[in-house]
N, C-alpha and C positions, 0 to 999 in steps of 0.2 A: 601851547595852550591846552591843547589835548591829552599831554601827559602832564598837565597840573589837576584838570577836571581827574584823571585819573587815581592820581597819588590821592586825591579828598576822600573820594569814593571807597578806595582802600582802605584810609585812616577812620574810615566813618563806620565802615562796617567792623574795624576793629574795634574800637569803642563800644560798640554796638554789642558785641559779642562778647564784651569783656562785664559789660553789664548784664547780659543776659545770662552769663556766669556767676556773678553776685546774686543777681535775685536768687537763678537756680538754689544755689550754697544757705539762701535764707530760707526758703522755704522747707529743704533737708533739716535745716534744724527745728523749727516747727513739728514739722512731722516723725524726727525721733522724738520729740517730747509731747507726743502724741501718742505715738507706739507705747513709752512706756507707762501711758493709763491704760491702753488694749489689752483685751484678752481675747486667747480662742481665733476663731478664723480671722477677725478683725484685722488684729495684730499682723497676722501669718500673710494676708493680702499687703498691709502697709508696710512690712519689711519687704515685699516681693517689691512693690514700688518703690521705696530707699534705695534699696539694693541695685536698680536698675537705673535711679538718676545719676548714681554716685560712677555706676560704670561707662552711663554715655557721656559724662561730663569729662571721666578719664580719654574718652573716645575721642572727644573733641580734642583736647588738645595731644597733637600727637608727634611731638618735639619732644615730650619729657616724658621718662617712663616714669610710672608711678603704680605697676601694676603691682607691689608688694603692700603698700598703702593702701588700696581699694582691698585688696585682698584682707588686708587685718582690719578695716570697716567692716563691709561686708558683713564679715564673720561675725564680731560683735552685734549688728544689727539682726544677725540670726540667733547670739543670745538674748539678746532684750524684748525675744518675743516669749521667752519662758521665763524670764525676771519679773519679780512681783515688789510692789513697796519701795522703800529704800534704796533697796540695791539695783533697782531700774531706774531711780533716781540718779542716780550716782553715776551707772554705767550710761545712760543718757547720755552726761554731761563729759562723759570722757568720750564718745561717737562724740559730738558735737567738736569738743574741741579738737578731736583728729581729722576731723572734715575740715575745719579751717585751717588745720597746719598744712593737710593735701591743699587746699586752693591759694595757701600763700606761696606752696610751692611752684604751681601752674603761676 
C-alpha cells in the first residue's frame, strides 16, 4: 500500500513538472517576441532573463545533455537584442522554433 501511495506521488510530480516545463517553454516565446520590439536596456534586461530560463530549464533536466543547444539560443538571444525590424522578426521566430526542438528533445 505504501509503495503504491508512493509510485502516485512520483508520477504526480512528474506530471507536474513536465507541465511546468511547457508553460516555462511558452512563456520563452512570448518574451522573444517581446525582445524583438525592445530596445536599449530593455531588451538587454529581457535577454539577460531568456537567457537564464532557457539555461535552468537545461538545468532541470539533467539526463540529456543539451548544453550545445542552449549555447546556440543563447547566443542568438544575445543578437536579437541588436536586431531591428524584419530581421528580429525572423530571427525571433527561428529562437522560438529552436527552443521547441530543445524541449522536444528533453
Amino acid at each position: 500500500m505504501a509503495k503504491a501511495i508512493e509510485t502516485e506521488t512520483k508520477e504526480a510530480g512528474a506530471s507536474k513538472k513536465g507541465f511546468n516545463i511547457q508553460e516555462k517553454v511558452g512563456k520563452l516565446g512570448n518574451d522573444v517576441d517581446s525582445l524583438a520590439k525592445k530596445t536599449g536596456d530593455e531588451a538587454l534586461k529581457l535577454a539577460k532573463n531568456i537567457n537564464g530560463e532557457i539555461k535552468s530549464l537545461s538545468g532541470e533536466i539533467k539526463s540529456i545533455d543539451v548544453k550545445d543547444e542552449v549555447k546556440s539560443v543563447t547566443d542568438r538571444v544575445e543578437k536579437l537584442v541588436d536586431a531591428t525590424g524584419d530581421s528580429a522578426k525572423k530571427l525571433a521566430s527561428e529562437i522560438k522554433a529552436d527552443i521547441k526542438k530543445l524541449m522536444d528533445k528533453i
